[in-house]
C-alpha positions as CSV (number, residue, x, y, z in Angstrom):
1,X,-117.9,-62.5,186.3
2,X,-119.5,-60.4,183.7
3,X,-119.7,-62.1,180.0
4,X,-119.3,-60.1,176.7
5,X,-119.5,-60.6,173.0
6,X,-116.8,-59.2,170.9
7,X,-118.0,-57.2,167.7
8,X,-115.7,-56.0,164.8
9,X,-116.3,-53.8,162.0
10,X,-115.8,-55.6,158.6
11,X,-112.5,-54.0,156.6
12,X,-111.7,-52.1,160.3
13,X,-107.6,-52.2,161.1
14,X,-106.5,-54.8,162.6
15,X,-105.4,-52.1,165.5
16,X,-108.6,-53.0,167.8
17,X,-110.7,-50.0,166.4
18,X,-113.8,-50.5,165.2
19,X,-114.0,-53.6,167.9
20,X,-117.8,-53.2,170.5
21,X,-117.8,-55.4,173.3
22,X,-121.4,-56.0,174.3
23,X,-122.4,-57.3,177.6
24,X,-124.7,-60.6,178.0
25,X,-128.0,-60.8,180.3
26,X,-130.2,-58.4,181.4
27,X,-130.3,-54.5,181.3
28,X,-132.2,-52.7,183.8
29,X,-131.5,-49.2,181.7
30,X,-133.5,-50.8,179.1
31,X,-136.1,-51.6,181.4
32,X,-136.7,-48.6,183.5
33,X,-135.6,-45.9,180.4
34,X,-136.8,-47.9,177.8
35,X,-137.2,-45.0,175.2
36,X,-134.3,-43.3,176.2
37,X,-132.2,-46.5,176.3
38,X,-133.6,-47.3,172.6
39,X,-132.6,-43.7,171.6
40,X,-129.4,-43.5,173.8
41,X,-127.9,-46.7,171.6
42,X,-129.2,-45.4,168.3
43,X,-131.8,-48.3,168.3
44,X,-133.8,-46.1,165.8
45,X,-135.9,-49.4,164.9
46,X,-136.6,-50.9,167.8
47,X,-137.8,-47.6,168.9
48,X,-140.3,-47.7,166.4
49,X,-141.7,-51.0,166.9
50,X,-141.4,-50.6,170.4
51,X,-143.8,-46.9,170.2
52,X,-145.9,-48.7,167.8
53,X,-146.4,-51.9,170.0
54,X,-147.4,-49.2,172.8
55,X,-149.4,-47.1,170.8
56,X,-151.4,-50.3,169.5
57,X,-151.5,-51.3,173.0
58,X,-153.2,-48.4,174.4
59,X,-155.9,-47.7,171.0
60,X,-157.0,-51.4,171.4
61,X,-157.2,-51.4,174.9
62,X,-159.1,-48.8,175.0
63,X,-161.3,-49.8,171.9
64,X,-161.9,-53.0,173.7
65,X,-162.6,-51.8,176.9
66,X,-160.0,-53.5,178.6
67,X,-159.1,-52.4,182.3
68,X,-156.3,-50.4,183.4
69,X,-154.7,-52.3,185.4
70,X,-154.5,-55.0,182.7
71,X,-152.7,-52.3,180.2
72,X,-150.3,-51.6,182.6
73,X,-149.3,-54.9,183.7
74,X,-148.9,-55.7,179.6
75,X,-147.1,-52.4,179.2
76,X,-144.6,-53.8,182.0
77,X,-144.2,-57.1,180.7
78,X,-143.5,-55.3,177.1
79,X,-140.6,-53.3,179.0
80,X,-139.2,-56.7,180.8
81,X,-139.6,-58.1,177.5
82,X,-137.3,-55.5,175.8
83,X,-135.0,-55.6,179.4
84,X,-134.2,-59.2,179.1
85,X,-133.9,-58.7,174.8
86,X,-131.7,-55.2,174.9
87,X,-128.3,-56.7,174.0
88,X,-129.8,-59.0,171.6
89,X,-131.5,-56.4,170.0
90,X,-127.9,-54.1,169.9
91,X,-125.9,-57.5,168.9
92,X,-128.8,-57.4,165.6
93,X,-127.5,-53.6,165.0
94,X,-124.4,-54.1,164.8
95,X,-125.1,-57.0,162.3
96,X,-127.2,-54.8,160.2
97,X,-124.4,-52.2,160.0
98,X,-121.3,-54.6,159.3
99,X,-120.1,-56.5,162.3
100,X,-119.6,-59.3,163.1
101,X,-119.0,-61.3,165.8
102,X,-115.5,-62.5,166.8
103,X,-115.2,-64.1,169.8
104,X,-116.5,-63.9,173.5
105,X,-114.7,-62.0,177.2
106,X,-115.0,-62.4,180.4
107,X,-114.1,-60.1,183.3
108,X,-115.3,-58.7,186.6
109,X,-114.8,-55.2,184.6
110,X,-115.3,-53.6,181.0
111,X,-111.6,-53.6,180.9
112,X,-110.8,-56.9,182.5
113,X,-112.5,-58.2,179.8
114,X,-110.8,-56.2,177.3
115,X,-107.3,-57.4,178.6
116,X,-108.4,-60.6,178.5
117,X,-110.0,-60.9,174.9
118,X,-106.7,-58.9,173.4
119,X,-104.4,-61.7,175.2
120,X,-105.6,-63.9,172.8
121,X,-106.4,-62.2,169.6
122,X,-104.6,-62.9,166.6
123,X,-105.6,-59.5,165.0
124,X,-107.8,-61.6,162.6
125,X,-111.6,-63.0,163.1
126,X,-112.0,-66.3,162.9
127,X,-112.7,-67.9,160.1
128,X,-115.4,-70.3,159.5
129,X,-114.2,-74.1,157.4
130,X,-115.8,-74.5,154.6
131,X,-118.5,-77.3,154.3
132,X,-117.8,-80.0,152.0
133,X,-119.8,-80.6,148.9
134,X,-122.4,-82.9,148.2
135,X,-121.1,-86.0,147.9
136,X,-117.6,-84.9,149.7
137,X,-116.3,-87.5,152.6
138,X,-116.8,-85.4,155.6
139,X,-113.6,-87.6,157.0
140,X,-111.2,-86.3,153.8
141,X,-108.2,-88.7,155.5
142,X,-108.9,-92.3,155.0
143,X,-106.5,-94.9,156.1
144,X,-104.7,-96.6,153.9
145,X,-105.7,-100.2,152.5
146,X,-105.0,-103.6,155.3
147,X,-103.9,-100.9,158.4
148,X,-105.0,-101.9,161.6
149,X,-107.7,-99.7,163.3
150,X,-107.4,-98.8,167.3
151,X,-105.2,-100.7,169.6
152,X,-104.2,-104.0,167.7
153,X,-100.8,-104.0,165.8
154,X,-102.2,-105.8,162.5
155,X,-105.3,-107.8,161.6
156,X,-106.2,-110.7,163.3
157,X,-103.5,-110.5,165.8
């Protein structure tokens, strides 16, 4: 079963448009197309830190005579890095550019998880309680005066 996080565009109809479901865990197309993946998704960003962490990589290891085989195995834990990060990194995106997240899906499928996220959407996102003031009671029901708490009829009986 394949877990997802449900994105919506601020001000998009209530219709289901403008709705991203993004899958959780690890993405191998980010790790073995890392570029492409970055460029495929629009991650124009990331793709920049991610060519100047490479870039700055390769001129210091090479200005501090460092081995090879030592870049490379840094290079591959900088694309495991970005694997095991990739849907974090498209989840921040979509933040940046007006979503936000609405709820979570799960399915063997895409579309099994569709069905069941839209089985139990109310059309709306849900909506956050505000948090009381300074100096609020965080309980705002307070019994009244002389009633009897948990399981006894009355006081001192």
């Amino acid at each position: 079963m394949r877990i997802y996080t449900v994105h919506e565009l601020a001000g998009a109809p209530a219709d289901g448009k403008g709705i991203v479901f993004l899958r959780e865990g690890f993405s191998v197309p980010a790790l073995v197309f890392t570029v492409f993946w970055l460029a495929f998704y629009r991650q124009w960003l990331a793709l920049v830190f991610y060519a100047s962490a490479a870039i700055a990589l390769a001129v210091l290891g090479e200005w501090a005579g460092v081995r090879p085989e030592v870049l490379m195995i840094l290079s591959l834990a900088m694309q495991f890095f970005l694997g095991v990060s990739a849907n974090d990194i498209r989840r921040w995106t979509l933040e940046r550019h007006g979503y936000r997240d609405i709820g979570i899906a799960a399915g063997r499928t895409l579309e099994e998880a569709e069905r069941d996220f839209f089985r139990r959407w109310t059309g709306h996102a849900l909506t956050v309680a505000p948090t009381p003031a300074a100096g609020a009671p965080v309980w705002p029901h307070r019994p009244e005066e002389h009633q009897p708490l948990g399981l006894f009829p009355r006081a001192g009986g």
